[in-house]
C-alpha positions as CSV (number, residue, x, y, z in Angstrom):
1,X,0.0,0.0,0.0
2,X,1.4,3.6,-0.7
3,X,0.3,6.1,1.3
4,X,-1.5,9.0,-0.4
5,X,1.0,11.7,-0.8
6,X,3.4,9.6,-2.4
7,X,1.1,7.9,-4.7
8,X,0.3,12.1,-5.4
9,X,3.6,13.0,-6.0
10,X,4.4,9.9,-8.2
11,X,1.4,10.5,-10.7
12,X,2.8,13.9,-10.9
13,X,6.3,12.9,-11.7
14,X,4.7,9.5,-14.1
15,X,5.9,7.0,-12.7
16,X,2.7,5.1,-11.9
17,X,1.2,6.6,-15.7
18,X,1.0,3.2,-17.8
19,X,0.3,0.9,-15.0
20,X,-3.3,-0.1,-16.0
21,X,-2.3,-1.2,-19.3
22,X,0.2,-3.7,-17.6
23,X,-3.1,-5.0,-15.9
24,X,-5.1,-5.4,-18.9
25,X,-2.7,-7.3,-20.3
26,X,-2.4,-10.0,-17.7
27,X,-6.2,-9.9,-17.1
28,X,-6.3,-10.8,-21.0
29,X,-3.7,-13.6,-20.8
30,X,-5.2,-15.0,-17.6
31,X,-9.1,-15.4,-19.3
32,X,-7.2,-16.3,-23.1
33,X,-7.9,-20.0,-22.5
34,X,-12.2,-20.1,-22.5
35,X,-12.2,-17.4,-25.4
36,X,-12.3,-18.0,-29.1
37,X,-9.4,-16.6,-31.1
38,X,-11.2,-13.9,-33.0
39,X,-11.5,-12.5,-29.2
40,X,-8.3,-13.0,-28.1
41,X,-6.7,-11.6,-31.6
42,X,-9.4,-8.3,-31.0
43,X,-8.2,-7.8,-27.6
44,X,-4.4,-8.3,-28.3
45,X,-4.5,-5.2,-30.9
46,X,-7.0,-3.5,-28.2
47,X,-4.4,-4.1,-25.3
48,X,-1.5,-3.3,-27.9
49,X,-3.3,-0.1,-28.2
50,X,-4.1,0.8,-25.0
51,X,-0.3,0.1,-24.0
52,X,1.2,2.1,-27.5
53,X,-0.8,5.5,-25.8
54,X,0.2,5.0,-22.3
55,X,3.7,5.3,-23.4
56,X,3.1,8.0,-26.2
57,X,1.0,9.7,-23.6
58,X,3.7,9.3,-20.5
59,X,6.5,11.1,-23.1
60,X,3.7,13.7,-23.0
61,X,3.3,14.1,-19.7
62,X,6.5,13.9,-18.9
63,X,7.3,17.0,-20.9
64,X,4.4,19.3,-19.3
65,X,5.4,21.5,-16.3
66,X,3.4,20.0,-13.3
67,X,1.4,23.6,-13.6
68,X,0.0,22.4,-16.9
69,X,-0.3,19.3,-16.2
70,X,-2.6,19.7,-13.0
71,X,-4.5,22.2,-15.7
72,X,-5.3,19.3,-17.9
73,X,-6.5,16.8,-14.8
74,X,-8.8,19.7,-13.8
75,X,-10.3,20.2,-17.3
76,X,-10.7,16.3,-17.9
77,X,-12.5,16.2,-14.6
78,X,-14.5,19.3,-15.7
79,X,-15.6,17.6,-19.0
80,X,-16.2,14.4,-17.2
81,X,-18.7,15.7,-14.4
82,X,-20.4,17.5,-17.3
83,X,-20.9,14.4,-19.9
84,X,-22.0,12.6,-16.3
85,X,-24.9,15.0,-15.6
86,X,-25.6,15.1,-19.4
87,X,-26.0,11.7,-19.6
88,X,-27.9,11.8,-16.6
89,X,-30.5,14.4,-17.4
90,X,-31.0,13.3,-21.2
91,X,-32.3,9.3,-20.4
């Protein structure tokens, strides 16, 4: 378990960006044996993906000023909370 300021502090600085698609990946291997290999073929370029733009995306981040990139979080949880309520009032 890392405690909270740390875990803060590492986001900030990338070096927990990426970890998710690492996850994917083995949750994909571990389930590969029940599925047909259509499925496991879509999810290998869908993981391969997913793991292509956590890297592109970590160079990215990497090269923002912590300024900017606190900027971005707070505009991706602005458009998130709005496409929420959206979604919310429309159905």
């Amino acid at each position: 378990m890392v405690p909270f300021g740390v875990v803060t502090l590492m986001c900030v600085y990338g070096a927990l960006l990426g970890g998710c698609a690492g996850g994917d990946s083995s949750v994909t291997q571990s389930a590969g044996a029940a599925l047909p290999p259509a499925t496991i073929l879509r999810g290998v370029i869908i993981g391969s993906s997913l793991m292509i733009g956590a890297f592109v995306g970590k160079l990215v981040i990497l090269r923002t000023s912590s300024t900017v990139f606190q900027h971005l979080l707070d505009a991706l949880m602005l458009c998130s909370g709005i496409s929420l309520l959206l979604a919310a009032f429309t159905t």
